[in-house]
N, C-alpha and C positions, 0 to 999 in steps of 0.2 A: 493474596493469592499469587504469589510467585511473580513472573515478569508479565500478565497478561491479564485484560478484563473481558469479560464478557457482559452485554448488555443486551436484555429480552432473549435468553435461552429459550424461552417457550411460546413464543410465536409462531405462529403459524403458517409462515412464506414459505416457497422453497429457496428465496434467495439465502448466502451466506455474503455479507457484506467483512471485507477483511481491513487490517491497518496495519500494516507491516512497522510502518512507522510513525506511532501515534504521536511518540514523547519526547522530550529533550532530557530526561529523568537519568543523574547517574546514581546508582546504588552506592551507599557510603563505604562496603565494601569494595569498591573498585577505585585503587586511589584516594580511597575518601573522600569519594562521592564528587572528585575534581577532577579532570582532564589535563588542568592548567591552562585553559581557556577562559575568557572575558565572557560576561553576559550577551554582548553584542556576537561573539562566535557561534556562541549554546544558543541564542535565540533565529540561528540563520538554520536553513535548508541543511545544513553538512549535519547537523545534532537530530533533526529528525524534518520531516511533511509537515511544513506551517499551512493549521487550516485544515488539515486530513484530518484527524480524529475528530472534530466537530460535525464537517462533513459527512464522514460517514456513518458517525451515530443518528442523525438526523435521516441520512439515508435510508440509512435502516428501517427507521420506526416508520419512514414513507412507506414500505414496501414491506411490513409488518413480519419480518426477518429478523435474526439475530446480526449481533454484530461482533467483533471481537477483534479486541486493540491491544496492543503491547505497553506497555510501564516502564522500558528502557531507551534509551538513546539508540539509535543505529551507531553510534561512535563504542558505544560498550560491546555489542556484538551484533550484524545484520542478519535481522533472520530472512532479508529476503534473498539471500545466497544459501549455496550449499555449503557443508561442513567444509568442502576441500577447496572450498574458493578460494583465491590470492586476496580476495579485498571484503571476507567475511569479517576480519577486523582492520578496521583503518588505520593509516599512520601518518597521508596527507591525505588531503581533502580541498578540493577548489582554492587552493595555492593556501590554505595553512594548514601548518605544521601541526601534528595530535600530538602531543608531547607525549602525554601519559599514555600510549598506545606502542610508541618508540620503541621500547624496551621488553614486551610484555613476550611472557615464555609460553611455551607449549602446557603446563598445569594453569594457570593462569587461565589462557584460554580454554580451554576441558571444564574449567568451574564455571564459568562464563556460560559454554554449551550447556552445562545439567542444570545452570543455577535460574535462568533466563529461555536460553534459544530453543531446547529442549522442550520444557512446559511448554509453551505457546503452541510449537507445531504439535506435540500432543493434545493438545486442547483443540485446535483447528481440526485435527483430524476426526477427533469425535463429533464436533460439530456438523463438519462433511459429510460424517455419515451415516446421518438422525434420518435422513431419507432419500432414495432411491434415487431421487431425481435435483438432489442439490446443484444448484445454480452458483461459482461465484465471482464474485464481483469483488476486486481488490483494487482500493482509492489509495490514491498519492496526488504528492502535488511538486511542483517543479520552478525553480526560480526563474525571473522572466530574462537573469542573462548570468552566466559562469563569468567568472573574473579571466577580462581579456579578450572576452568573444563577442559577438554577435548578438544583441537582441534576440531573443526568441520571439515569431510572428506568432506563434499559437495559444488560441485560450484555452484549447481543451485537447487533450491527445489520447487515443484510445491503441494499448499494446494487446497484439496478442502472438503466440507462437504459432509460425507453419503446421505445425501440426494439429490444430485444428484454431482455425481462423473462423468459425462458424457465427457465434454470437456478435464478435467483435467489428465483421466485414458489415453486419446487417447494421448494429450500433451506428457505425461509420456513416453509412450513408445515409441514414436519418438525421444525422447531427447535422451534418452537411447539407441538409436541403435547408436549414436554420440560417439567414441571413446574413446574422449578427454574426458568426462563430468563424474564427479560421481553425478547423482539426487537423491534427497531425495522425498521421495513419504510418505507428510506429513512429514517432516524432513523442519527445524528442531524444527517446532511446529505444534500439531494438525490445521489443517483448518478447525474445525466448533468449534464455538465460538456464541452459540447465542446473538444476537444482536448487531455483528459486521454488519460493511460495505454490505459484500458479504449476511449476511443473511436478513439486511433490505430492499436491493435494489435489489438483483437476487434471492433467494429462495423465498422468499415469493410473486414472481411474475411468477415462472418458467424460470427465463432466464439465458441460457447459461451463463457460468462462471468459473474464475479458478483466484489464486492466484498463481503468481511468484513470490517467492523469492533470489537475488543475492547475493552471497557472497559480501560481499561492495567491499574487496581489488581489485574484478576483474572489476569492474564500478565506482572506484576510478578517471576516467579522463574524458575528452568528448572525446579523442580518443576511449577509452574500450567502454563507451558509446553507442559510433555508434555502434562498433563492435555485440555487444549485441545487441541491438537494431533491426537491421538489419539481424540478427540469429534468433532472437525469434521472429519477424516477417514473414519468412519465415515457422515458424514451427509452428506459432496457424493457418495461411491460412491454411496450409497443414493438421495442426489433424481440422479445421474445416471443410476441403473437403469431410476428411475420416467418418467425425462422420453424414454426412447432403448428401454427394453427389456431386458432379462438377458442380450442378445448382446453390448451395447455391451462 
């Protein structure tokens, strides 16, 4: 099915749990299926969210919602930008070079949009809009330091856009009464980005919505996984109680 999976369409949540960036997968039409990268490259953060697609299918099934991941690299084309982004396709990435991106033309990328980035966000869409009141919630995860920088102090970072900061500010402060957790509030990248994911399919519809981001190292297994999993399902019910009511 094209660049994208879906898992439990017919559950009964109103959450839509998303994966912008589930895979490190390049299609053997693109380069032949190479970038000219090492397994060591393909296996880092630049290729795709280590630990997000686990995560968030597990999330899912917590919160008896559907889920829906992607089957492409973000190196092949990001679908969490917009078509006119500068960095919808890569050419560096955290100090290396995407070889097989170098050179890549304007048809190229168009087949890349129909063949991959296209389906997903059509498929998302129809998902969003099974009912009325869809919630969602789109998982990533984040290396604990870029080449060159700083440590990142944060285990868990929750994005959302000024334009409606609702779900994510209640999120926040729940997370945050959690002992254990240093949160990042917008850490450790802004969360509005127009013509990402969150702004194609929930702001420009009004619907509830929040980005979480995990440290990879802590959702590096399917143990952690769960663990997560199972935490931060507890705690979007809960800041959605607080932000809607006990009837929501």
């Amino acid at each position: 099915m094209g660049g994208y999976q879906i898992i439990g369409e017919g559950r009964g949540g109103r959450w839509l749990v998303t994966c912008d960036h589930a895979s490190n997968h390049v299609p053997d039409w693109v380069g032949g299926g190479s970038f000219g990268l090492g397994p060591a490259d393909m296996s880092r953060h630049i290729a795709y969210d280590v630990g997000a697609a686990g995560l968030a299918t597990l999330l899912a099934e917590e919160l008896d919602s559907p889920c829906i991941l992607t089957k492409f690299s973000r190196l092949v084309i990001d679908p969490n930008r917009g078509e006119d982004d500068p960095t919808l396709v890569m050419k560096l990435y955290d100090g290396t070079i995407i070889s097989g991106n170098r050179h890549v033309g304007e048809a190229e990328v168009v087949e890349r949009l129909n063949r991959l980035y296209r389906p997903y966000h059509d498929a998302l869409a129809r998902l969003a809009a099974r009912r009325p009141d869809t919630v969602i919630v789109a998982i990533h995860s984040f290396t604990p330091c870029l080449k060159g920088r700083s440590p990142r102090p944060w285990h868990v970072g929750v994005l959302y856009s000024y334009q409606d900061p609702r779900l994510s500010h209640v999120l926040i402060d729940l997370l945050r009464r959690q002992p254990d957790l240093c949160v990042g509030k917008n850490e450790p990248y802004s969360g509005h980005l127009p013509g990402d994911a969150i702004d194609r399919h929930a702001l420009r519809y009004g619907r509830l919505n929040t980005l979480v981001e995990l440290r990879n190292d802590l959702i590096a297994d399917p143990v952690a996984q769960q663990v997560w999993a199972s935490r931060l399902a507890g705690v979007l019910h809960d800041s959605l109680i607080m932000l809607e009511g006990p009837t929501s």
